[in-house]
C-alpha positions as CSV (number, residue, x, y, z in Angstrom):
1,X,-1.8,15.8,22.4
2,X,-1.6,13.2,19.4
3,X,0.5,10.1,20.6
4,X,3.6,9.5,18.3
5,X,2.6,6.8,15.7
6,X,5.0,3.3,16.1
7,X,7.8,3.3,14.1
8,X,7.2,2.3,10.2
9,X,7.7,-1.2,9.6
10,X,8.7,-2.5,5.9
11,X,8.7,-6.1,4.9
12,X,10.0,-7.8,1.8
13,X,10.0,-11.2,0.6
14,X,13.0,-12.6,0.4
15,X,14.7,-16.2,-0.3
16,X,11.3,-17.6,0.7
17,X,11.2,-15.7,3.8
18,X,9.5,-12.4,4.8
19,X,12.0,-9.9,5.9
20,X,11.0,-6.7,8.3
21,X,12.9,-3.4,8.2
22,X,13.0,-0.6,10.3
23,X,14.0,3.1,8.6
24,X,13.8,4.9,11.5
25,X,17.4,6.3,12.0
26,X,17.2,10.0,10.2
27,X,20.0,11.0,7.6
28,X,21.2,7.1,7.4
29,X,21.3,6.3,3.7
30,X,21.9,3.2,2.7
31,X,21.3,-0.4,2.4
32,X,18.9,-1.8,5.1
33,X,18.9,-4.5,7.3
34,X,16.9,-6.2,8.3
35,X,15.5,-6.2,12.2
36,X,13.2,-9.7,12.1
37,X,12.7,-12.3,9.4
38,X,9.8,-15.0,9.3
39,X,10.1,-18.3,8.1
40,X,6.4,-18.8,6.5
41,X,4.9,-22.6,6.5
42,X,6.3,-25.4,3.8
43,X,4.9,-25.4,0.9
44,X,2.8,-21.8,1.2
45,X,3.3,-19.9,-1.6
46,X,3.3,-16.1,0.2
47,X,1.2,-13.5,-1.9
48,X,1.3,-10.1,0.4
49,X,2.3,-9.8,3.9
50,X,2.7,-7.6,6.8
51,X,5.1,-7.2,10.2
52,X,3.5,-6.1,13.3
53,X,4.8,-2.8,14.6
54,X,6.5,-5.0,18.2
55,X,8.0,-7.1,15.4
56,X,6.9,-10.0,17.0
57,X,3.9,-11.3,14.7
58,X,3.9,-11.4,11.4
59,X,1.1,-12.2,8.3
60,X,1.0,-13.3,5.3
61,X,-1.4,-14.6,2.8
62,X,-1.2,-17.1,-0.2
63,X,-4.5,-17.6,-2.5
64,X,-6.5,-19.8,0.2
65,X,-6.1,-18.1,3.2
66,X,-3.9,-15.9,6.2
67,X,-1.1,-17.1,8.3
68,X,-0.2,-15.3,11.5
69,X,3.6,-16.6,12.7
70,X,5.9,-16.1,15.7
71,X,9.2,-15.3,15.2
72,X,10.3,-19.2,16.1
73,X,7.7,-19.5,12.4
74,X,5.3,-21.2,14.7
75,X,1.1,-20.6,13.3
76,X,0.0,-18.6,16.0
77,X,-3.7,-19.1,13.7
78,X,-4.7,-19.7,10.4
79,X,-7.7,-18.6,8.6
80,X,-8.5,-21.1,5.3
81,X,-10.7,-19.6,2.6
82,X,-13.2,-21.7,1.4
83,X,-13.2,-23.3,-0.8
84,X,-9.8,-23.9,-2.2
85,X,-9.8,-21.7,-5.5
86,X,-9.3,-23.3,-8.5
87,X,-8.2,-20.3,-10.2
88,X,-4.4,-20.3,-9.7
89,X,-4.0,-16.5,-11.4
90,X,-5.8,-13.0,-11.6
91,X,-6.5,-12.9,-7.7
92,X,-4.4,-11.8,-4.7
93,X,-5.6,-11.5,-1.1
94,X,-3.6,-8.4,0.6
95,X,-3.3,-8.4,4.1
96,X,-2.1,-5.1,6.8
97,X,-1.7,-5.2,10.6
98,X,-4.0,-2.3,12.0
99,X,-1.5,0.9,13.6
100,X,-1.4,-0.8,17.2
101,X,-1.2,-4.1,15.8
102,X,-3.8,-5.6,17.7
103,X,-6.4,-6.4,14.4
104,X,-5.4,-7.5,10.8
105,X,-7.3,-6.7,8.0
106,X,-7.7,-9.0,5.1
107,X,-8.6,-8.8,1.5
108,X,-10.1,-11.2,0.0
109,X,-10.7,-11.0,-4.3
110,X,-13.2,-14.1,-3.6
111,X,-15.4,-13.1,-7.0
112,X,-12.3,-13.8,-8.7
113,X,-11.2,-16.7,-7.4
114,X,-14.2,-18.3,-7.9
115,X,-15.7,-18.9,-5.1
116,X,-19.3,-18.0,-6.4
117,X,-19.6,-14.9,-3.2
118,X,-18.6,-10.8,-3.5
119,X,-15.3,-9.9,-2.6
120,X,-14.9,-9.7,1.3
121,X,-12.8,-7.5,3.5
122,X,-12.1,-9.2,7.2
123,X,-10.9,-7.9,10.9
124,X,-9.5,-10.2,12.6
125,X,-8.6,-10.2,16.3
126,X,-4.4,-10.6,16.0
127,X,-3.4,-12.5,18.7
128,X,-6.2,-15.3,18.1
129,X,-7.9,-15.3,14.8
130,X,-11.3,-14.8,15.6
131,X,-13.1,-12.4,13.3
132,X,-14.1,-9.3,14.7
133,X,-15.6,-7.9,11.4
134,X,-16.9,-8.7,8.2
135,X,-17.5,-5.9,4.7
136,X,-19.5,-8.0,1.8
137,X,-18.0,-5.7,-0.9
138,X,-19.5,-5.1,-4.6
139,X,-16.5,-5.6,-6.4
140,X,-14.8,-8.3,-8.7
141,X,-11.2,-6.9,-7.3
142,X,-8.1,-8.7,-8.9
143,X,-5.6,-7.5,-5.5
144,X,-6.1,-4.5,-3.1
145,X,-3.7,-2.2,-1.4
146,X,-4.0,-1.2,2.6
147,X,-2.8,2.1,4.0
148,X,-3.2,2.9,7.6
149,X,-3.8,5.8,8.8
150,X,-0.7,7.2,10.7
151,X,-2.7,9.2,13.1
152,X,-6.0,7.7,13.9
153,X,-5.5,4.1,12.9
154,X,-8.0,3.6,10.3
155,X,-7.6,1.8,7.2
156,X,-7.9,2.5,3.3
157,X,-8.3,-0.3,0.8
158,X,-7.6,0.5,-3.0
159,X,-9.1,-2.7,-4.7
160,X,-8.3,-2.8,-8.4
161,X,-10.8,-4.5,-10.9
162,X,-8.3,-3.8,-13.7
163,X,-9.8,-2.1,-16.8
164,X,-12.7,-1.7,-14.6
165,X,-11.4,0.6,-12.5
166,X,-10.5,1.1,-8.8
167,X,-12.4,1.1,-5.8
168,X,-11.4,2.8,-2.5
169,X,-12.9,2.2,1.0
170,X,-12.4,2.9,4.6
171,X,-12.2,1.2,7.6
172,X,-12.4,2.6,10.9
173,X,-12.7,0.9,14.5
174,X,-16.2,0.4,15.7
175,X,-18.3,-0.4,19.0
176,X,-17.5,-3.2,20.6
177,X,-13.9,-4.3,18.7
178,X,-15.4,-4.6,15.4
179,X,-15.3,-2.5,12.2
180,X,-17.3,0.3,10.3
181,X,-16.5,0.2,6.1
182,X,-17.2,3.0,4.1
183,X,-16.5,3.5,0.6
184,X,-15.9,6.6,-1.3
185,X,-17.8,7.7,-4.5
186,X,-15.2,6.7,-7.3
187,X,-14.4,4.3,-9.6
188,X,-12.2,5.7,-11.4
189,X,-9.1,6.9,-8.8
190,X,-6.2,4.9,-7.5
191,X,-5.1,5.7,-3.9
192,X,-1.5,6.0,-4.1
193,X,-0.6,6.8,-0.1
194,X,-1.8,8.8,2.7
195,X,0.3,11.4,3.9
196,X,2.4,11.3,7.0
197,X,1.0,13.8,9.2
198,X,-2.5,12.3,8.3
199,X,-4.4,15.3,7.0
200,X,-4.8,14.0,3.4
201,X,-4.1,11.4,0.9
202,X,-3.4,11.0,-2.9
203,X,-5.2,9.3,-5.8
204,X,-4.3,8.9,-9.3
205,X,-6.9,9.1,-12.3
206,X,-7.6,5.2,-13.2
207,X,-7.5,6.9,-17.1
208,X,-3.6,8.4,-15.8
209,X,-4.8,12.4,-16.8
210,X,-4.2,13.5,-13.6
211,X,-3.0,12.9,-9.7
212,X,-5.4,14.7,-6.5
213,X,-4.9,15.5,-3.1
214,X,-8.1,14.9,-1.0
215,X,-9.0,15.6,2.6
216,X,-9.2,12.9,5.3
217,X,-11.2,11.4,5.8
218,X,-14.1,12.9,3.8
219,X,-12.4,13.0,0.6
220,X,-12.8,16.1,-0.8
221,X,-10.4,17.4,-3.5
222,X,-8.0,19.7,-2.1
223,X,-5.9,20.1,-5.2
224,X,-5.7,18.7,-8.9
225,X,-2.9,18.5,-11.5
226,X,-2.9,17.2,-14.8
227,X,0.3,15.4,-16.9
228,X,0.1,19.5,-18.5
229,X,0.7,21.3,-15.3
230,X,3.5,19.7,-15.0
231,X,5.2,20.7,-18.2
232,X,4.4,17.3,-20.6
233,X,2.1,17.1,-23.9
234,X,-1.0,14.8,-22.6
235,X,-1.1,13.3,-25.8
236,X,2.7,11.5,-25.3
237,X,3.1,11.2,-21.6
238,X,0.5,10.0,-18.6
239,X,0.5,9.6,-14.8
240,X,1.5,6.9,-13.6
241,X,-0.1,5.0,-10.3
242,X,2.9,5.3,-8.1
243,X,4.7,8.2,-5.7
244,X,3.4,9.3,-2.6
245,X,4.6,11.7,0.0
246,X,8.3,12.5,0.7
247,X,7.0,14.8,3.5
248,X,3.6,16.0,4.8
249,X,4.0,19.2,2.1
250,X,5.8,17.2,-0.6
251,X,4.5,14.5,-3.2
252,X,6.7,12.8,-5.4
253,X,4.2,12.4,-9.1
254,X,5.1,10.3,-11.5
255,X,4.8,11.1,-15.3
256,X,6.2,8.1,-17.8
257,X,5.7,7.7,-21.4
258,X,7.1,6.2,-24.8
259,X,10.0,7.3,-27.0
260,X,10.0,6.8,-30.7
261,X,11.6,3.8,-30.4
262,X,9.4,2.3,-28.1
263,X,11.4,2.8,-24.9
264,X,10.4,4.0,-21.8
265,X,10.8,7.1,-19.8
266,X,9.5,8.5,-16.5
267,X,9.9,11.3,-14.4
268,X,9.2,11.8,-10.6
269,X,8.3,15.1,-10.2
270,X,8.1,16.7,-6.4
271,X,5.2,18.6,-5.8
272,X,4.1,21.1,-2.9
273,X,0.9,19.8,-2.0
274,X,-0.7,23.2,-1.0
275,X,0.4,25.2,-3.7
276,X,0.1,22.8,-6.4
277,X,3.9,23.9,-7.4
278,X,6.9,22.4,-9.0
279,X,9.4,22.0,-6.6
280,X,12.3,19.7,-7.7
281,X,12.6,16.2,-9.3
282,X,14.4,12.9,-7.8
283,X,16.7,11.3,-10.2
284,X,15.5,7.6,-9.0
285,X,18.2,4.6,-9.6
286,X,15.7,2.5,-10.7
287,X,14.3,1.9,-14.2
288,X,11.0,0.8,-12.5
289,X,9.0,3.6,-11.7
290,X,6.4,1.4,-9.2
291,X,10.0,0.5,-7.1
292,X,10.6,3.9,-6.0
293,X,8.8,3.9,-2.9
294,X,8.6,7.7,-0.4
295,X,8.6,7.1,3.4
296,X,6.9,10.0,4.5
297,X,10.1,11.2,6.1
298,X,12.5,13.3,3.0
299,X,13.6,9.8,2.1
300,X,12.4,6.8,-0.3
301,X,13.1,3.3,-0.9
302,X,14.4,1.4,-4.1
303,X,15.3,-2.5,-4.3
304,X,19.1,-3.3,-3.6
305,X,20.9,-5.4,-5.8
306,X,21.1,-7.7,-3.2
307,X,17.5,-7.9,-2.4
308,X,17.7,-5.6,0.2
309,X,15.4,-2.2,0.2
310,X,18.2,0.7,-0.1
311,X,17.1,3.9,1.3
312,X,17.9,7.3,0.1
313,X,17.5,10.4,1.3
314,X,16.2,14.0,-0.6
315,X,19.1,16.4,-0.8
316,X,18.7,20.1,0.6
């Protein structure tokens, strides 16, 4: 029997401080609130962080290094990146608590902040600091997205090299606490989210033709559609590299594209992952189509006016 993953954690940066949320009560829409809130060091400047699943730790990184805090904001460990980069834009380390939170699992885009070495991907042990693994990676990444793995804990990183592509690897625990990376054989697909029961994930063409669904872990393509499978001239609209699972059969798929006059319009589109069909469309309340953001569960998350996530839920 498959132990019952911990319960999603969200954080959000907020008035300087990095705010955890807890969807977990089902058919409660509304605005959340949130159930810790960090206080990072004076004076960092908080690129990406991440809320351990016991709420009591929490990560963040800036452009020269990780911070793990206590709830009292107290460094629990830091982990500098040397040396300082002297390139204040194009590169953002991304940082993820492992599913039991007892690693975290750092990005590190050191090619571009010049700090003459390959981009690096690091375990660390979460209650010290020390490093448990290390991946030397082949890419020039500006930022990277982790996903874990809600069933077996591993851990996807989607680096993005901008008009170079995207590059997606996975980590998985290895013998003796440390790691085992292993990328897959594209450069040219975005990982947009794993799915909730674990069985697959989703990647978006890098050129925006089309969205997949692919087997986990080995990646095979399970199903394909193009922005003309789901009703829209290829030559006016394109995918865009956002949606993700509303439930372990439904994918919410983005399309967007321009108007005569320039404006902007997009379309989430829900889609039966094993049938490749149509099968309804959420009306977001957002005019950002990257702010919609699916749980997993029937229900998704846009920003509040109040900087709050809001969560709403799919009707029946």
């Amino acid at each position: 029997m498959i132990p019952a993953p911990p319960p999603k954690v969200i954080t959000r940066l907020h008035d300087g401080r990095i705010h955890a949320y807890r969807p977990t009560e089902p058919g409660a829409p509304g605005a959340l609130e949130p159930v810790a809130v960090f206080r990072p060091r004076a004076g960092d400047q908080v690129v990406e962080s991440a809320v351990r699943p016991d709420l009591e730790r929490a990560v963040y990184t800036t452009q020269d290094g990780v911070v793990c805090l206590t709830g009292a904001g107290e460094a629990v460990w830091v982990s500098d990146f040397e040396p300082p980069s002297r390139e204040r834009h194009g590169h953002r380390p991304g940082c993820a608590f492992s599913l039991d939170g007892r690693t975290v699992w750092v990005y590190r885009p050191d090619a571009m902040a010049g700090r003459g070495r390959p981009d690096q991907w690091v375990v660390y042990d979460a209650d010290r600091g020390r490093v448990l693994a290390r991946c030397e990676l082949e890419t020039v990444g500006h930022g990277a997205g982790h996903h874990v793995h809600p069933v077996d804990g591993s851990v996807y990183l989607d680096i993005g090299e901008g008009q170079d592509g995207s590059v997606i690897l996975r980590g998985a625990p290895g013998a003796g606490g440390g790691a085992e990376f292993a990328p897959y054989p594209w450069s040219d697909r975005c990982l947009i989210g794993l799915a909730p029961d674990g069985r697959q994930f989703m990647t978006v063409d890098h050129g925006q033709a089309d969205a997949a669904f692919h087997r986990h872990p080995e990646g095979d393509v399970l199903l394909t559609r193009s922005v003309a499978d789901l009703g829209h001239d290829p030559g006016e609209a394109f995918m865009e590299w956002s949606g993700g699972y509303l439930t372990p059969d439904t994918a919410v798929v983005t399309v967007g594209g321009e108007t005569e006059n320039e404006g902007e319009w997009f379309r989430h589109h829900l889609l039966d992952v094993h049938t490749g069909a149509v099968v309804g469309e959420i009306a977001a309340e957002t005019a950002d189509p990257y702010a919609l953001h699916p749980l997993g569960d029937g229900s998704w998350l846009t920003p509040g006016p109040d900087g709050h996530p809001v969560r709403h839920l799919a009707r029946p």
